[in-house]
C-alpha positions as CSV (number, residue, x, y, z in Angstrom):
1,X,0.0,0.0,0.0
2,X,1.2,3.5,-1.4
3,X,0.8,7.0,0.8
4,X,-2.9,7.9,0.2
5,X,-2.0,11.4,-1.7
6,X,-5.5,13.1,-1.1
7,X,-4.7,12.5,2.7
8,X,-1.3,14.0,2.2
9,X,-3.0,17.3,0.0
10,X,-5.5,17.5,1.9
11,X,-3.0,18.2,5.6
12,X,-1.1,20.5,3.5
13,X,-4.6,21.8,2.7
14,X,-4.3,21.7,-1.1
15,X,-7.3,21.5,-3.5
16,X,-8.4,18.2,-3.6
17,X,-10.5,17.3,-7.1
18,X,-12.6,14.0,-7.3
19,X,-15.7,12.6,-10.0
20,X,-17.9,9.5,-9.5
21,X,-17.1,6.4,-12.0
22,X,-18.7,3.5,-13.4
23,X,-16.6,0.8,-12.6
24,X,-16.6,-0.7,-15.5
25,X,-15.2,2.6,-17.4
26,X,-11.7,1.8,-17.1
27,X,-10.9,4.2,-20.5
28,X,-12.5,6.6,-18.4
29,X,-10.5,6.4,-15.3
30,X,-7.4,6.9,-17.2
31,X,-8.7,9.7,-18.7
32,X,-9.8,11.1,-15.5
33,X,-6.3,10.5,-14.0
34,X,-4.7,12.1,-17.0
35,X,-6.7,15.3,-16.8
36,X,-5.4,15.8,-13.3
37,X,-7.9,14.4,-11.1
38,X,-6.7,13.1,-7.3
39,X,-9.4,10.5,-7.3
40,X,-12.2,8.7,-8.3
41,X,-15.2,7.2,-6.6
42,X,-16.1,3.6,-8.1
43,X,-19.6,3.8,-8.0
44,X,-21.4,0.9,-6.1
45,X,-24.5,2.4,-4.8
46,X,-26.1,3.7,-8.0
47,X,-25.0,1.9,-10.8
48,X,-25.8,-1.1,-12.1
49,X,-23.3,-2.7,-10.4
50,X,-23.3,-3.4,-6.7
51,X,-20.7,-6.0,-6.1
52,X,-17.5,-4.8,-5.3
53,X,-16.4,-7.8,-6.8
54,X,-17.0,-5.3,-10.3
55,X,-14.7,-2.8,-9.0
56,X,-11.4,-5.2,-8.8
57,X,-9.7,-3.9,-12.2
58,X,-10.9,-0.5,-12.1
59,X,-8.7,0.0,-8.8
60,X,-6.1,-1.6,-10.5
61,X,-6.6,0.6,-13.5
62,X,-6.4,4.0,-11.4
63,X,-3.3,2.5,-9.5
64,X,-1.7,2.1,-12.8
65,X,-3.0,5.6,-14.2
66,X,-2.1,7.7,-10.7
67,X,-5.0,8.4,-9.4
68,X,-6.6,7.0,-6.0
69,X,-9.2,5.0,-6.1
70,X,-11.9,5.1,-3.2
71,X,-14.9,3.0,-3.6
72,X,-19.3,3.7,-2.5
73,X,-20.5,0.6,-1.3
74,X,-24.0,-0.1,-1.3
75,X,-24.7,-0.8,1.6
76,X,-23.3,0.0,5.7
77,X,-22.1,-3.7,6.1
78,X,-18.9,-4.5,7.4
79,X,-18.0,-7.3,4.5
80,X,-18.3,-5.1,2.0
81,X,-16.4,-2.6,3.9
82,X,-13.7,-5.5,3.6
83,X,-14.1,-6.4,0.4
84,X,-14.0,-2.8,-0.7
85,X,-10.2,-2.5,0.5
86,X,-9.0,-6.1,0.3
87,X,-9.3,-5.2,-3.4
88,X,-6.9,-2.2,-3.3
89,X,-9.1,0.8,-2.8
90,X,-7.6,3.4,-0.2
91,X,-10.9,4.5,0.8
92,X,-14.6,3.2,1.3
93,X,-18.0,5.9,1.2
94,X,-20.5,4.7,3.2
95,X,-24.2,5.9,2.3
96,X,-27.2,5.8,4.9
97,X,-25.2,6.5,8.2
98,X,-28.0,7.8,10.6
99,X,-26.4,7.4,13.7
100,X,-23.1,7.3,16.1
101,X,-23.3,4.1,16.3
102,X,-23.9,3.1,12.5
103,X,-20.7,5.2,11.8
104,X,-18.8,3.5,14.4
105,X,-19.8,0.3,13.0
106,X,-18.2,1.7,9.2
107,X,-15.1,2.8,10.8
108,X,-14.3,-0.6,13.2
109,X,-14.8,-2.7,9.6
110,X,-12.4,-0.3,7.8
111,X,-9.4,-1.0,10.3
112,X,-7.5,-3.4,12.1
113,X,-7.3,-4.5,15.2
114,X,-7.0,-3.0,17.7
115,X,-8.3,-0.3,16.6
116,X,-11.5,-2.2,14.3
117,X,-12.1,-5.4,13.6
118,X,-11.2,-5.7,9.8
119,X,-9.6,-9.5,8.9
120,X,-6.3,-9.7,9.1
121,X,-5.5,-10.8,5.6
122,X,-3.3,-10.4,2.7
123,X,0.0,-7.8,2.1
124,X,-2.1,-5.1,3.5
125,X,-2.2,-6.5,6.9
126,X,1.5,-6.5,7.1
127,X,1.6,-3.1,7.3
128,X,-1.8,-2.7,9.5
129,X,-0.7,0.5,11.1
130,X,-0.1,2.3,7.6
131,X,-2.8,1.0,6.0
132,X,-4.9,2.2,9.3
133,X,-3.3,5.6,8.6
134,X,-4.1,5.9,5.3
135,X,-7.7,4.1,4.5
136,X,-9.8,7.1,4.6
137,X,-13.7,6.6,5.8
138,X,-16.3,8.8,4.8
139,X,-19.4,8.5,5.2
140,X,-22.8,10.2,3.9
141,X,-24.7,11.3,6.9
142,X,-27.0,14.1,5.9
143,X,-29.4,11.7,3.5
144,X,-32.3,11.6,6.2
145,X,-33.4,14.1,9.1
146,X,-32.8,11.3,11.4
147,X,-28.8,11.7,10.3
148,X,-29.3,15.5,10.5
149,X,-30.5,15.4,13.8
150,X,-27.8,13.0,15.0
151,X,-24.6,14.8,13.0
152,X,-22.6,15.9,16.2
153,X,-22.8,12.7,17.7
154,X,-21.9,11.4,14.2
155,X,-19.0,13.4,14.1
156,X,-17.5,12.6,17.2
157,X,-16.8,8.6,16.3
158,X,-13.3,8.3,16.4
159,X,-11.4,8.0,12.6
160,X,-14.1,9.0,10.9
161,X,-11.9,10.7,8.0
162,X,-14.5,12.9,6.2
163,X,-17.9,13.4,5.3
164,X,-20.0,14.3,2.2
165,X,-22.1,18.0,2.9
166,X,-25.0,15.8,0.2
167,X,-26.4,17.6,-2.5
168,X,-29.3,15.6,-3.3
169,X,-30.6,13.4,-0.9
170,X,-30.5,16.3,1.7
171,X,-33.3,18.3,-0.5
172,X,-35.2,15.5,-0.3
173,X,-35.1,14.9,2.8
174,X,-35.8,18.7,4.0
175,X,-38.4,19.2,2.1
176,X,-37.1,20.8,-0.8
177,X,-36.2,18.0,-3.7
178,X,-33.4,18.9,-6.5
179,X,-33.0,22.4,-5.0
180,X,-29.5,22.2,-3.3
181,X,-29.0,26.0,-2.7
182,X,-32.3,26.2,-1.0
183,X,-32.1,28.7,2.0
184,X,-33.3,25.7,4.4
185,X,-30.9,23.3,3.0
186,X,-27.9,25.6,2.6
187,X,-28.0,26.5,6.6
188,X,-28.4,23.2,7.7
189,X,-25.6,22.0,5.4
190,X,-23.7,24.9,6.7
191,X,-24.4,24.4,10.4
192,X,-22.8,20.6,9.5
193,X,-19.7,22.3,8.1
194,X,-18.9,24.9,11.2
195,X,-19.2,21.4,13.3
196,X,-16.5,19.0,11.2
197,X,-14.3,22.5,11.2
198,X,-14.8,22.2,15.0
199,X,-14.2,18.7,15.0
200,X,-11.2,18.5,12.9
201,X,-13.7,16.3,10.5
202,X,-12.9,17.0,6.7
203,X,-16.0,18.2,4.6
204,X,-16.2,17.8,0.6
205,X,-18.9,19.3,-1.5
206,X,-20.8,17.5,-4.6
207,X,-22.3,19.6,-7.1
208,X,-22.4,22.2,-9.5
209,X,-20.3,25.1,-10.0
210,X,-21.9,27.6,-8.0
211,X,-22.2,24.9,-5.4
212,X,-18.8,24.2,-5.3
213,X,-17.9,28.0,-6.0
214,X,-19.7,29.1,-2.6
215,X,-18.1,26.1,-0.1
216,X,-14.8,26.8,-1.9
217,X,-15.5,30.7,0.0
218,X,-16.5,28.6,2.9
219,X,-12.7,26.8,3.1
220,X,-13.7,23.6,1.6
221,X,-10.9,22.2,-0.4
222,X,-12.4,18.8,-1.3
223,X,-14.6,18.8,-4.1
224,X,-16.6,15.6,-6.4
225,X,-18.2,17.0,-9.6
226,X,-18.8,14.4,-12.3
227,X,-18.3,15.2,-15.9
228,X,-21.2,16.5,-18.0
229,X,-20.6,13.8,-21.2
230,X,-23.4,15.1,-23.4
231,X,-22.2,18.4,-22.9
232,X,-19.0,18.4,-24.3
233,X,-19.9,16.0,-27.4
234,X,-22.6,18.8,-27.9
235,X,-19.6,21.7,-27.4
236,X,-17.6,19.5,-29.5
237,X,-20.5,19.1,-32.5
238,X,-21.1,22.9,-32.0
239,X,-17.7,23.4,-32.9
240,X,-17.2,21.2,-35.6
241,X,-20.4,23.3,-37.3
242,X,-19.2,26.6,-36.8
243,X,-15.7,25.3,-38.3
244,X,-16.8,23.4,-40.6
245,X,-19.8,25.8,-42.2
């Protein structure tokens, strides 16, 4: 296991650039890495694919290509928490953590003994007090009010690494769906960032420009915006018209 360089840019408070990835987009990964992102997210929750078993190459992929590879499970469960970093990936995001002791549960699975209970196999385990240093957990804990209302005792678990400030699921849950710079939801997503700055909890925004323009002014340095596809075919057809006519 290599130093986790978004840990390292991230104490020398550096901006920190991630997108989301189907993990069976390998030609994308590389792309992604040579473009200059510091990582990508293998996505487990919302794709197709919810195995982590589907995310084995594209780790090995962005290990090749430079870029870190964290991976979303589906699902808070401490196997494939295990799975997750068995496979290579120097991070796991954990969706659906409501409470202290849910996130506890995410961060026990993600290290060894003593300070979690993750299995004690493989290279990894040879070097169980880097790899404890460097696997990051995050965790998505502002996708229900029950989370909201239980984020300070959520950010108090011990080596929880960093949490997502939601863009999505927190409209929904507040009452305002797809409206991420909502009044409501911008104060309660704030309130959440004064309290990881208090707890020494890192904070990383997901969103659109102006989204990630405004938390940049806030002192958030860790940002995952996914690439708009369509769009730049469409710029790129545009072009080719105006060149070409």
């Amino acid at each position: 296991m290599k130093e986790n360089i978004v840990k390292k840019k991230i104490r020398e408070g550096k901006l920190v650039l991630g997108s989301y990835c189907d993990p069976l987009q390998f030609y994308q990964i590389e792309m992604m890495a040579k473009a200059g992102y510091d990582f990508v997210v293998l996505e487990g929750e919302h794709s197709p694919y919810y195995g982590v078993e589907h995310c084995v190459h594209a780790v090995e992929v962005a290990e090749a290509t430079g870029i870190t590879p964290f991976i979303r499970i589906s699902d808070n469960n401490p196997v494939l928490v295990n799975k997750a970093l068995e496979i290579g990936a120097y991070g796991v995001m954990v969706p659906h953590v409501e409470s202290k002791e849910e996130c506890e549960l995410a961060v026990r699975a993600a290290k060894y003994p003593p300070e979690g209970t993750r299995g004690s196999w493989g290279p990894q385990a040879l070097e169980w007090k880097f790899a404890n240093e460097q696997t990051m957990v995050n965790v998505l804990p502002l996708e229900s009010r029950k989370a909201i209302a239980n984020i300070e005792e959520i950010l108090s678990v011990k080596g929880l690494d960093m949490i997502s400030l939601s863009t999505g699921d927190i409209t929904f849950a507040l009452g305002y769906p797809n409206q991420p710079m909502h009044p409501e939801v911008v104060k309660v997503r704030d309130h959440v960032l004064e309290l990881c700055k208090k707890k020494g909890i890192v904070a990383y925004a997901v969103g659109d420009q102006d989204l990630l323009k405004y938390y940049y002014k806030k002192g958030v340095r860790v940002f995952v915006s996914s690439v708009n596809i369509m769009k730049a075919f469409q710029d790129h057809v545009n072009e080719l018209h105006r060149v070409l006519s």
